[in-house]
C-alpha positions, 0 to 999 in steps of 0.5 A: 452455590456449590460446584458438583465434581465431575466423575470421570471413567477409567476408559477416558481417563486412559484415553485422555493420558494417552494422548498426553503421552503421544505429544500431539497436543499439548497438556494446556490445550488437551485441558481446555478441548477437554474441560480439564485441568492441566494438572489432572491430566499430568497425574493421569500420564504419570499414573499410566507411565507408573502402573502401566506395566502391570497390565500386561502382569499375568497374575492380575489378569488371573487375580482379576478373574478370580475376584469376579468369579467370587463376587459372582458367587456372592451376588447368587448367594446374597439373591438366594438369602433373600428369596428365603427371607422373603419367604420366611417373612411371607410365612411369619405373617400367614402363622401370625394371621391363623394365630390371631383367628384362633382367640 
């Protein structure tokens, strides 16, 4: 029997590494109230302790809206692609239909 992995999100992630590093609890007890392993916590802290500063890196921030501005602009275009194929297709099967009337 298999064992289904468990998918955390960024925000408990964070949450759970912050209280790791306050030190009001330990990491063994964080572990056990949370379901985790100790391990998996101490990965998390050092991660935040790591790539912490970069939050605060303006050029992210900017980087970071530009990538959603772009994905936006992209999930409009994919939409319009598929409105046309759509249409197109619909259109193909009508010229196939009076096509196949006139033999």
């Amino acid at each position: 029997m298999s064992v289904k992995r468990k998918r955390h999100t960024a925000q408990f992630k964070f949450q759970i590494a912050l209280e790791a590093i306050k030190n009001v609890q330990t990491v063994n007890q964080l572990a056990s109230q949370h379901g985790l392993h100790p391990s998996q916590i101490s990965q998390w802290k050092r991660q935040l302790l790591e790539d912490g500063a970069t939050v605060f890196n303006t050029n992210m921030a900017q980087q970071l809206r530009q990538r959603d501005s772009l994905q936006a602009d992209l999930y409009e275009q994919i939409g319009r692609l598929d409105m046309e194929l759509a249409w197109l297709k619909k259109k193909g099967n009508r010229a196939d239909r009076t096509s196949a009337g006139d033999d």
